[in-house]
Residue, then its C-alpha position, 0 to 999 in steps of 0.5 A: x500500500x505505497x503512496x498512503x502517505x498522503x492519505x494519512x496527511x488528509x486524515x491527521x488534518x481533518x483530525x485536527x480541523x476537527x480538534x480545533x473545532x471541539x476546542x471552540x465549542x468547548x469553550x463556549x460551553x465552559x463560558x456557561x449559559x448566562x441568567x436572563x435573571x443576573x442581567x435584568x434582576x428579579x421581574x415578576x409576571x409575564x417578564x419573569x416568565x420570559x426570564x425563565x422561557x430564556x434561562x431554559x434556553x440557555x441551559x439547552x444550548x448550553x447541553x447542546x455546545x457540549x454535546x458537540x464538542x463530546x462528538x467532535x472528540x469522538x470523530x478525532x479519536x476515530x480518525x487517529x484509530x483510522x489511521x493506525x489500522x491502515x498503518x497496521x495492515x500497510x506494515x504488519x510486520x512493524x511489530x504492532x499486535x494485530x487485533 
């Protein structure tokens, strides 16, 4: 399997891209959803309502963003597993133990 270098390029490089954007998503979700409630102070009635319609909202995208960023790590690590099985199949006798 001459000539995979290239392939295995592509493949460290979207790993990567793809660790690049787990990390953003990371660090919206370490920001935290903000309180509607810290920023406007306690409102009664239809405005507190709406305080709380955002605060749920918040805390969605909140679980959302690290959701994502979970999933991007996932796909990382799968491409880098990628990778080692090829190199494992292209250089079986490097050694590596055959799963």
């Amino acid at each position: 399997m001459a000539g995979l270098d290239i392939y295995f390029d592509a493949l460290e490089d979207c790993a990567t891209a793809v660790n690049s954007v787990a990390n953003q998503f990371k660090s919206l979700a370490d920001e935290g959803p903000a309180s509607a409630g810290s920023c406007f102070g306690a409102l009664d009635g239809k405005s507190g309502k709406l305080v709380q319609a955002v605060n749920t909202l918040e805390k969605k995208i909140n679980s959302e963003t690290r959701h994502v960023q979970q999933n991007l790590n996932k796909v990382e690590a799968a491409l880098h597993k990628v990778v080692e099985n090829i190199r494992r199949i292209d250089h079986p006798d490097s050694g590596a133990e055959q799963a």
